[in-house]
N, C-alpha and C positions, 0 to 999 in steps of 0.2 A: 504494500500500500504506500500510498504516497506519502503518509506521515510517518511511516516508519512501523505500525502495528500491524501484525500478522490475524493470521486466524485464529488464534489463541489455542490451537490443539488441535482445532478442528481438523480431521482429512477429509481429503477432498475426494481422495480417491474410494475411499468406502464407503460404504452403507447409508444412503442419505438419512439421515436423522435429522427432525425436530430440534429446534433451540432445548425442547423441555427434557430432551435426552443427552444434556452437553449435563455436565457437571457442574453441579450451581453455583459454585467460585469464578466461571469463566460465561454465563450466560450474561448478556448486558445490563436487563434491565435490576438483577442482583447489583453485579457489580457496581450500577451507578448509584442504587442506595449505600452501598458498602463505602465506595470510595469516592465518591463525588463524580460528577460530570466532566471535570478534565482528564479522570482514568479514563475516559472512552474515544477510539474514533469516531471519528464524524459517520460514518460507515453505521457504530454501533450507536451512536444516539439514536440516527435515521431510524435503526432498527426495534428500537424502544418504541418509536413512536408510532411506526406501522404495525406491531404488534403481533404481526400473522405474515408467514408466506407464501408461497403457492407448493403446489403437488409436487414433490421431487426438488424445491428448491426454497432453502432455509427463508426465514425474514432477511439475517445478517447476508445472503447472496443477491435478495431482489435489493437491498439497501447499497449495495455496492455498483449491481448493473444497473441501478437509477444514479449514481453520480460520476461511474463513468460513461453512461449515455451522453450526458449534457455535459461532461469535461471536467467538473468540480460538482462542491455541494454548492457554491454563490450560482455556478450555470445552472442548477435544478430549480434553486430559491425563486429563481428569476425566468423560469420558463412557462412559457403559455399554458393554460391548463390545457388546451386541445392535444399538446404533445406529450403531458404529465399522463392524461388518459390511455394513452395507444401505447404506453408502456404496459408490458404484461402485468397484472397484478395491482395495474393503477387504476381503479375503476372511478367512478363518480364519487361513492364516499369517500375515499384515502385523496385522491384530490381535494376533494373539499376540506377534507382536516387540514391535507400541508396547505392551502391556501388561507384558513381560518386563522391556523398557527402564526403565517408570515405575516398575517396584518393584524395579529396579536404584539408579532415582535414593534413593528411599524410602529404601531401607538405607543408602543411601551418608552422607546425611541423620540418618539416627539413629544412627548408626555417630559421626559427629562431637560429636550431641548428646552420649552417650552419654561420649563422651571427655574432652568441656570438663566435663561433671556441675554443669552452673550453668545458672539461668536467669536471668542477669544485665543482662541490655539488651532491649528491646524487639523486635528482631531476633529477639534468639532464644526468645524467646516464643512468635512469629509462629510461627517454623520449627515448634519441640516441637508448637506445638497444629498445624497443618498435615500434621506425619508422626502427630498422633495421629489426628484429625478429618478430614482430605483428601479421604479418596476415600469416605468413608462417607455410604449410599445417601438417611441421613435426617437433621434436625435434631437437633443433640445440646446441651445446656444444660450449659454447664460452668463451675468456680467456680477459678481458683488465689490460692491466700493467700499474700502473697508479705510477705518483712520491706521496712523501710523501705529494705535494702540495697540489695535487686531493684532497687527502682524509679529 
């Protein structure tokens, strides 16, 4: 994987088994109670979240062939729901969670901006123009004028 975490044990080449058949130190959604959400891949959160796989293919594999379909996890965050769906396993519901989720994140995001009322460091720049520009479908040309304070 791209971050550096493997399959935790899993083979691949055997027996396809069930998350519920992995040993419950190495299942995600354990794990992330146990050690928090930075012990996991982006892979294995994904995989928390969807909950269920398909026939022959774990949660923790549809959660992996969902971000490297779109390249990354930001390329999936940010992908049309029409191509979220024609992924195997992606039906209307689980679309609609991950999209429910991302404009959970969204609010939560301008909710903060919203609080600090500064655009004071570059960070949060980033953020502002991101919860403004994010998910929008086309290129957008934008100016901020910012005093020498800003910068």
């Amino acid at each position: 994987m791209a971050n550096g975490r493997g399959n935790r044990g899993i083979v691949a080449n055997g027996p396809w088994r069930t998350v519920r058949d992995w040993p419950a130190a190495e299942r995600p959604r354990e794990r992330l109670l146990r050690q928090g959400p930075q012990a996991l891949s982006e892979a294995e959160l994904l995989a928390v979240f969807l909950r269920i796989g398909l026939p022959g293919q774990s949660v923790l594999d549809l959660a992996r062939g969902a971000i490297e379909r779109f390249g990354s996890l930001n390329g999936l965050l940010n992908a049309p729901a029409d191509a979220i769906q024609a992924m195997p396993g992606f039906g209307p519901a689980k679309c609609a969670q991950l999209l429910a989720v991302i404009e959970l994140a969204r609010r939560a995001l301008k909710e903060e901006v919203r609080r600090q009322h500064l655009l004071d460091s570059p960070p949060r720049v980033r953020d502002y123009l991101r919860l403004r520009l994010g998910r929008l479908p086309h290129e957008v040309f934008a100016a901020l004028f910012l005093d020498a304070q800003t910068a």
